[in-house]
VEXDREN-2710 file (C-alpha; in Angstrom, 1 decimal):
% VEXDREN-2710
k/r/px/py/pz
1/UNK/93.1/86.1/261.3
2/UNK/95.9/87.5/263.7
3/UNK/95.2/90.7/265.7
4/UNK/97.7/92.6/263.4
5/UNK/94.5/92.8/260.8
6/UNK/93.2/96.0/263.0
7/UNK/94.1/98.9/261.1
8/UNK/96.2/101.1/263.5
9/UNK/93.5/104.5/264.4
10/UNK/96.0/107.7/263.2
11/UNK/93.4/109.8/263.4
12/UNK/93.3/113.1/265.4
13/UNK/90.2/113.2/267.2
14/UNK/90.7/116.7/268.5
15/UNK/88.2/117.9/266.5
16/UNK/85.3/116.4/269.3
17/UNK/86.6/119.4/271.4
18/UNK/84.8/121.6/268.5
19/UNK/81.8/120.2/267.4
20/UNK/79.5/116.8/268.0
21/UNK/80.9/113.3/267.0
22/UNK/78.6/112.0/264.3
23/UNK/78.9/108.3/265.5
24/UNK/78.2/108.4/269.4
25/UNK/77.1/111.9/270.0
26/UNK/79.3/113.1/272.5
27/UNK/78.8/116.9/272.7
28/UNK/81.8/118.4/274.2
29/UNK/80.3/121.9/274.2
30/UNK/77.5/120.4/277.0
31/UNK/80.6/119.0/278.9
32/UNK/81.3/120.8/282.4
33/UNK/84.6/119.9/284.5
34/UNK/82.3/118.9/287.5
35/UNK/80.8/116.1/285.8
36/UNK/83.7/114.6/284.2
37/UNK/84.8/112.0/287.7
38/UNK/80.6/110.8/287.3
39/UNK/81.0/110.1/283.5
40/UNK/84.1/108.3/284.1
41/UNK/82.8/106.2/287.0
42/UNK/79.2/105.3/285.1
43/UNK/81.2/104.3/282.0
44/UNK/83.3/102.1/284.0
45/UNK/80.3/100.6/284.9
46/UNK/79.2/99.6/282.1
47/UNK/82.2/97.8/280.9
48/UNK/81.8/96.0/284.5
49/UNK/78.8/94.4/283.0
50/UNK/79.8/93.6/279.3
51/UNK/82.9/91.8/280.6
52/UNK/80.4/89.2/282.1
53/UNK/79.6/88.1/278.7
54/UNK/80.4/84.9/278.3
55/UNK/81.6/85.6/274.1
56/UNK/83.5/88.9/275.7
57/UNK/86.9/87.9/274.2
58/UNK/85.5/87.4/270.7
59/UNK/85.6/89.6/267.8
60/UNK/82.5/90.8/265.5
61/UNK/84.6/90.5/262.6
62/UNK/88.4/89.8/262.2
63/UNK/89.6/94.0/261.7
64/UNK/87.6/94.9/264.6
65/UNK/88.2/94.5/268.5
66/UNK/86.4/92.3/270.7
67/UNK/84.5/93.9/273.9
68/UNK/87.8/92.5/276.1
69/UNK/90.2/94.2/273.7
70/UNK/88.2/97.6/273.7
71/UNK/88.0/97.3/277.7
72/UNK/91.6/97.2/277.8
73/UNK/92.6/99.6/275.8
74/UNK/89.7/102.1/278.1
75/UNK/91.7/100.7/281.6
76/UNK/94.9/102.2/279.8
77/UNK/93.3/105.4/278.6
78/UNK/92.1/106.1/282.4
79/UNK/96.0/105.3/283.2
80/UNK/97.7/107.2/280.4
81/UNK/95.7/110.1/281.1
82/UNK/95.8/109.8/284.9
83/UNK/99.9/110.2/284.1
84/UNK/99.2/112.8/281.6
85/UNK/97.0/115.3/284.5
86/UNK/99.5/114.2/286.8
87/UNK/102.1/115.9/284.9
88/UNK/100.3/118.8/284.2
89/UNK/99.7/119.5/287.8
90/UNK/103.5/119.4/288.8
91/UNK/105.1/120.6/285.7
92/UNK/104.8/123.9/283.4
93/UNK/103.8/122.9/280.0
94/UNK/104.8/119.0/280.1
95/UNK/105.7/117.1/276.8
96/UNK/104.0/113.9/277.3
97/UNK/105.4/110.8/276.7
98/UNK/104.2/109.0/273.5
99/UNK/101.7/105.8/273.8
100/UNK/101.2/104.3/270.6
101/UNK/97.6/102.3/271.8
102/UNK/97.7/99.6/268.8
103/UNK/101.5/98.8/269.5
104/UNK/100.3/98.4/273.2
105/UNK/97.4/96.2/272.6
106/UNK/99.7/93.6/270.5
107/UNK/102.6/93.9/273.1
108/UNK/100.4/93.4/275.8
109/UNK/98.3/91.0/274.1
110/UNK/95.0/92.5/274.7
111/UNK/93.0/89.8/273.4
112/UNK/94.5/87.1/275.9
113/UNK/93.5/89.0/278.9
114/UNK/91.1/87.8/281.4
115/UNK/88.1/89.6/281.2
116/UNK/87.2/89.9/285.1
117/UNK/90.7/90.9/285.8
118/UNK/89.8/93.6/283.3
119/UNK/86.9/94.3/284.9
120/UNK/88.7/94.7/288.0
121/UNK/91.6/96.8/287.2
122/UNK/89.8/99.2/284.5
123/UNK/87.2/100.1/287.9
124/UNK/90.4/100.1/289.9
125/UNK/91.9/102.9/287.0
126/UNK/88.9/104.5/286.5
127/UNK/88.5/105.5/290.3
128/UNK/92.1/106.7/290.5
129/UNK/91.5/108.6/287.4
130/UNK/88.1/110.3/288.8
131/UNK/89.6/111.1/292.2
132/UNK/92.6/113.3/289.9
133/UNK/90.4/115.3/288.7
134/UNK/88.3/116.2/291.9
135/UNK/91.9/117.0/293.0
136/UNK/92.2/120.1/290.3
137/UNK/92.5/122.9/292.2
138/UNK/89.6/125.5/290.4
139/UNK/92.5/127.9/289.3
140/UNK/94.0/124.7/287.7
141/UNK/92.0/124.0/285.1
142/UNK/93.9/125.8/282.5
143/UNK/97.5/124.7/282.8
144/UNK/98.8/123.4/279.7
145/UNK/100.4/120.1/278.5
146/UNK/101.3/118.5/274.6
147/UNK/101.4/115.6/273.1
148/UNK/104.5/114.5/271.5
149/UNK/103.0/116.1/267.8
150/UNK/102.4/119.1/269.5
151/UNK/99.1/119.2/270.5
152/UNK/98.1/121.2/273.4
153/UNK/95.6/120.8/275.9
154/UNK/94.4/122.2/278.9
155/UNK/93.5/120.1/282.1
156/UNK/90.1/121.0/281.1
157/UNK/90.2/119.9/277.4
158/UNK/92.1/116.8/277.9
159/UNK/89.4/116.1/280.4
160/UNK/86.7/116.3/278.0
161/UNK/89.2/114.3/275.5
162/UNK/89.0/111.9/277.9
163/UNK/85.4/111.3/278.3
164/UNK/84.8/111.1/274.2
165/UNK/87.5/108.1/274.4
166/UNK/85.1/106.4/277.0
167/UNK/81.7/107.6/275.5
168/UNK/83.2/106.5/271.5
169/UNK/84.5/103.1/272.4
170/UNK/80.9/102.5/275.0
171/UNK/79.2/103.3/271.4
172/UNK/81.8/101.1/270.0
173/UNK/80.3/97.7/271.9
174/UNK/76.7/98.7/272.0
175/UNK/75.6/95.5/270.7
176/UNK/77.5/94.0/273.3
177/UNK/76.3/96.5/276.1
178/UNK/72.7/95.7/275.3
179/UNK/73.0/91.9/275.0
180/UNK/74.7/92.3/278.7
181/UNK/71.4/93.8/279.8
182/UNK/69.0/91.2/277.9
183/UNK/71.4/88.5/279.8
184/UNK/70.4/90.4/282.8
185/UNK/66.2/90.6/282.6
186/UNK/67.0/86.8/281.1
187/UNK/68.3/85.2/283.7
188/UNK/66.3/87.3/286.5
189/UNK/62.9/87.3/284.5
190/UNK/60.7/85.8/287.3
191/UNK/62.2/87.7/289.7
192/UNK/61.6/90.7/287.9
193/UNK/57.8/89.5/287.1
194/UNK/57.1/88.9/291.2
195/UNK/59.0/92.4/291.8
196/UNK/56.6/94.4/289.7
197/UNK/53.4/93.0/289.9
198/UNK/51.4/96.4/290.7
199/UNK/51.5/99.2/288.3
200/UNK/52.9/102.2/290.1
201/UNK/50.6/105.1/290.6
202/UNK/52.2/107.3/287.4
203/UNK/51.6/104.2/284.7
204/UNK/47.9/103.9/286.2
205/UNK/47.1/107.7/285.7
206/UNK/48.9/107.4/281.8
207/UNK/47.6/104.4/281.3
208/UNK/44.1/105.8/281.6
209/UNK/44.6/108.9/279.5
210/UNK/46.5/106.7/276.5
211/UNK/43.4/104.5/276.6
212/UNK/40.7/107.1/276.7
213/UNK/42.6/109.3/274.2
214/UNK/43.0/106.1/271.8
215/UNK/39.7/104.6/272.5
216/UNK/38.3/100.8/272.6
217/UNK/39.6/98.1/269.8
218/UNK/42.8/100.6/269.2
219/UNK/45.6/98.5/268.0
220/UNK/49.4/99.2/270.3
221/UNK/52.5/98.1/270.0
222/UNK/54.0/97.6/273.0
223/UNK/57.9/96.9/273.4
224/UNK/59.0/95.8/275.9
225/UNK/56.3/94.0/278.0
226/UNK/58.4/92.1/280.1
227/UNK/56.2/89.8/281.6
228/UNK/53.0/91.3/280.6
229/UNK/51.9/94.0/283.4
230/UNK/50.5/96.9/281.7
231/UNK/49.8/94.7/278.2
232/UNK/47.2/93.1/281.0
233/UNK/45.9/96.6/281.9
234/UNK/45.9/97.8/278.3
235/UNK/43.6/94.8/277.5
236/UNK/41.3/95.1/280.4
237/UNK/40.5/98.7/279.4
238/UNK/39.6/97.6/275.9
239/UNK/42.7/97.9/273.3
240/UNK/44.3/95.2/271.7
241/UNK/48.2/95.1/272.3
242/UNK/50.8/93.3/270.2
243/UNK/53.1/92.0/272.7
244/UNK/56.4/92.2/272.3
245/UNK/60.0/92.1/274.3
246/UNK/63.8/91.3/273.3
247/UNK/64.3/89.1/276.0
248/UNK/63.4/85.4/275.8
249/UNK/62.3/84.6/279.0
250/UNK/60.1/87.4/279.1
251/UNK/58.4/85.8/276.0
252/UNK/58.3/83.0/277.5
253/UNK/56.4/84.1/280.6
254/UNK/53.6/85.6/278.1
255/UNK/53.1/82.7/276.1
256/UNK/53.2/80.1/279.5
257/UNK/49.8/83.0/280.3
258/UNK/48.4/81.8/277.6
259/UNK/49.3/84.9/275.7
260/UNK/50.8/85.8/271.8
261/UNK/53.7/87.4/272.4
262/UNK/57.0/88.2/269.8
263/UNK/60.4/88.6/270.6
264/UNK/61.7/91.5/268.8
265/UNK/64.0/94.3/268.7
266/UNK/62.6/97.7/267.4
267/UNK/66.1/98.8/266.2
268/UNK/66.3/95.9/263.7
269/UNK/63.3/93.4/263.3
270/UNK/60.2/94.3/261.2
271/UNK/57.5/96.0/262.8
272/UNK/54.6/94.8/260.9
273/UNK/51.5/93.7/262.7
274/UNK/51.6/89.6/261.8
275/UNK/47.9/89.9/263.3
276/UNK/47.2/93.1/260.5
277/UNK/49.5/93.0/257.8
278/UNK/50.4/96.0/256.1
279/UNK/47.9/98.0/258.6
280/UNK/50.0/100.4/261.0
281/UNK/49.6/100.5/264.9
282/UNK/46.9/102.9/266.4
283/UNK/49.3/103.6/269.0
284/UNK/53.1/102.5/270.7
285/UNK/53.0/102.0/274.4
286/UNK/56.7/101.6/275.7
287/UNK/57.2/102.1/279.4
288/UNK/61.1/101.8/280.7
289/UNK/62.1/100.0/278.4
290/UNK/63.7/102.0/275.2
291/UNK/65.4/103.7/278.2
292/UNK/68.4/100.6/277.3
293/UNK/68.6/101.5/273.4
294/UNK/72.0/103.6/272.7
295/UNK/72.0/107.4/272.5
296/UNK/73.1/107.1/269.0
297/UNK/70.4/104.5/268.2
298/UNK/67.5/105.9/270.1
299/UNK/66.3/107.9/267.1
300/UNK/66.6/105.4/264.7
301/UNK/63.9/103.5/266.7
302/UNK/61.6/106.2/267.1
303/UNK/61.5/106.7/263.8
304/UNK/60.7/103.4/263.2
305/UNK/58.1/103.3/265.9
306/UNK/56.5/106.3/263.7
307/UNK/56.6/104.5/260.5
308/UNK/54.7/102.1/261.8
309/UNK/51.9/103.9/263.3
310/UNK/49.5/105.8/261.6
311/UNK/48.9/109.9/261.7
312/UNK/47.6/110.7/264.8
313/UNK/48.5/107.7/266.9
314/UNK/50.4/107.6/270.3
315/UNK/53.3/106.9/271.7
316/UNK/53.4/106.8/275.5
317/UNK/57.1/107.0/276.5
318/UNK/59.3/107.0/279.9
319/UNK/63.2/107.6/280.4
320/UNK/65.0/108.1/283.3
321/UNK/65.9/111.4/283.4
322/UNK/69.7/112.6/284.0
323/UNK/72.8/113.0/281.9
324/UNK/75.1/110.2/280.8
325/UNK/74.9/106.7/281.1
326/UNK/75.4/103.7/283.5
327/UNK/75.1/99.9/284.1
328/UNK/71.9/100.3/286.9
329/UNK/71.3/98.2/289.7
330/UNK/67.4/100.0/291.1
331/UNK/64.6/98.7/291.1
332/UNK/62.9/94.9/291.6
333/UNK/67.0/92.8/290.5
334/UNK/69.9/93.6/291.2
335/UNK/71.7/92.6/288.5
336/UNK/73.0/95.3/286.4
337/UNK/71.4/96.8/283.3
338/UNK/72.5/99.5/281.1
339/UNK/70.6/103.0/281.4
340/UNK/71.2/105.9/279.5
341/UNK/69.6/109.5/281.0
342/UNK/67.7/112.1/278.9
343/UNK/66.7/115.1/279.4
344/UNK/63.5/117.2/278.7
345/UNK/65.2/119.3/275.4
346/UNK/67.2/117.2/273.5
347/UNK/64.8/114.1/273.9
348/UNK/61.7/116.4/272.6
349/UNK/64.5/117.3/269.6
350/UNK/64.7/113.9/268.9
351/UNK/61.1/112.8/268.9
352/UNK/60.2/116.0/266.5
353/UNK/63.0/114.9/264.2
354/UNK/61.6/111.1/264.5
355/UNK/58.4/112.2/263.6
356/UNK/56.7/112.5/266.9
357/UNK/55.0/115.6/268.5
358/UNK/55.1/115.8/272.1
359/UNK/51.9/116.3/273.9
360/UNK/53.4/116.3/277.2
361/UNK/56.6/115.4/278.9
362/UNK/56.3/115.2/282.6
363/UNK/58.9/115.2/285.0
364/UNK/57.9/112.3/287.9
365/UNK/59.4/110.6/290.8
366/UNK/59.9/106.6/290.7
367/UNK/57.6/105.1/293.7
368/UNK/60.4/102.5/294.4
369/UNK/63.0/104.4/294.1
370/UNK/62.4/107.9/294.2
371/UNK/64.7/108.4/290.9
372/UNK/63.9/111.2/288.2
373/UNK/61.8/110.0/285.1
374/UNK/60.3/111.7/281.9
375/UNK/56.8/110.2/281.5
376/UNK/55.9/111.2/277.5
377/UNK/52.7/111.3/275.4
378/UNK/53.4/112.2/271.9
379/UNK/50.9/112.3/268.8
380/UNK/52.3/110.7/265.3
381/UNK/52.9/113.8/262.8
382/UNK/50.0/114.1/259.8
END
């Protein structure tokens, strides 16, 4: 089918300026001015990554726009609205031009593109676009511009605006995002194995506290084992751990050990224990790994985690802590993953809401790296 199948978006998406979006939970109200040039560099990040997909340039389904289309379209939104401060800075209440965003995508033929020239000029946009708004003078904030139907905007709002665009169309390719950052642990998967081979000191002391508040022959779930470090440890101390990870060659490594191991996806596959059917887990270990799902799709999995264990059990959980999200480079490869940063309040909302009850959340540094994690022990609701 021809690109003219995609519905043209009338909407007025104003309305994120007033209350959460349902769909990727950008929060405007938790939005500050000084953050918005970090967002917008971090998301441009992440579309560096996705456009290394080698499928990039093909659409889920016939009315919806591939990751290369969507990355377009975001490299003109970072130039529209680098026009559109621009105007506000030098003129009293500007009318903006119009930019009709489907009739550009057709014109300009979107879905022909080449995706690392996309790459290359959506970071190039973004970074002109992020260095505009550190060039607000503070008493500037509130000068005024409108749309051509008469919407107005501050430099502030239209600021925020800007970011839900980025954060909405991010959410918009998750599946994409996250099969970037698979591709990534895939193809680096020894590498990654050699590169953390000795637990750091903050797993060993959790480690030992999950196991002696669990207790020997406890059934865990792990996801995300990678190439079996602390399933290993987790064994050794006397509990039996389902191994499982999304990525292939990391399953692969497990089973070459000599050991079971599942790939699976807690957002989507079945949980059940193959080993113990219909029996739920005594306990979910998952150490940086769920710190890849989606915002939007991070309590969905928790919640299934919690179905899945029984009253009472545990789930030991780290994040990296921050605000936002970015394609990462730390740690033992260099190739970029996708992270996306909690904080202490909203992720203890989201684990009550799941089902879980936080024990303790602990704020720690990484040994590597020195970077901010939350290090969580949470007890299954009764």
């Amino acid at each position: 089918m021809s690109e003219a199948t995609i519905d043209p978006d009338t909407k007025d998406w104003t309305w994120v300026l007033e209350r959460p979006c349902p769909e990727c939970g950008f929060d405007a109200t938790t939005t500050t001015v000084d953050r918005i040039p970090e967002v917008i560099r971090d998301n441009a990040t992440a579309w560096e990554a996705v456009l290394t997909l080698d499928d990039a340039g093909v659409r889920p389904e016939p009315s919806t726009w591939s990751p290369l289309e969507y990355a377009a379209h975001v490299r003109d939104v970072h130039r529209i609205f680098d026009l559109r401060v621009g105007l506000m800075l030098d003129q009293d209440d500007p009318t903006f031009p119009n930019w009709d965003q489907d009739e550009t995508a057709l014109a300009d033929r979107y879905a022909e593109q080449d995706p690392a020239t996309v790459a290359t000029e959506l970071l190039d946009a973004a970074e002109t676009v992020a260095e505009r708004y550190e060039s607000v003078p503070p008493g500037a904030w509130g000068r005024r511009g409108f749309r051509s139907n008469g919407s107005a905007f501050t430099i502030e709002s239209i600021g925020v605006y800007h970011l839900h665009d980025l954060v909405h169309h991010a959410w918009d390719v998750r599946a994409a995002v996250g099969r970037a950052t698979v591709e990534a642990y895939d193809a680096h998967a020894t590498a990654y194995r050699d590169g953390t081979a000795s637990l750091p000191a903050m797993v060993v002391d959790e480690l030992a506290a999950y196991v002696a508040a669990l207790g020997p022959g406890a059934r865990v779930l792990e996801i995300g084992s990678g190439p079996g470090r602390d399933a290993r440890s987790l064994e050794e101390a006397g509990l039996s751990v389902r191994r499982t990870d999304i990525t292939p060659a990391f399953v692969e490594l497990m089973r070459a050990d000599g050991h079971e191991a599942d790939r699976l996806d807690p957002l989507t596959d079945d949980l059940d224990d193959p080993a113990r059917p219909g029996t739920p887990y005594d306990g979910v270990w998952a150490s940086a790994c769920l710190l890849h799902v989606a915002r939007a799709d991070l309590p969905i999995v928790l919640a299934r985690l919690a179905a899945a264990t029984r009253p009472g059990g545990l789930l030991h959980l780290s994040l990296k802590e921050g605000d936002g999200e970015a394609a990462s480079v730390h740690g033992s490869i260099e190739a970029p993953r996708h992270v996306v940063y909690w904080r202490e309040e909203p992720l203890r909302a989201v684990l009550e809401t799941a089902g879980w009850v936080p024990e303790q959340v602990l704020h720690v540094r990484g040994q590597r790296t020195g970077q901010p994690w939350l290090d969580v022990r949470a007890a299954r609701r009764g």
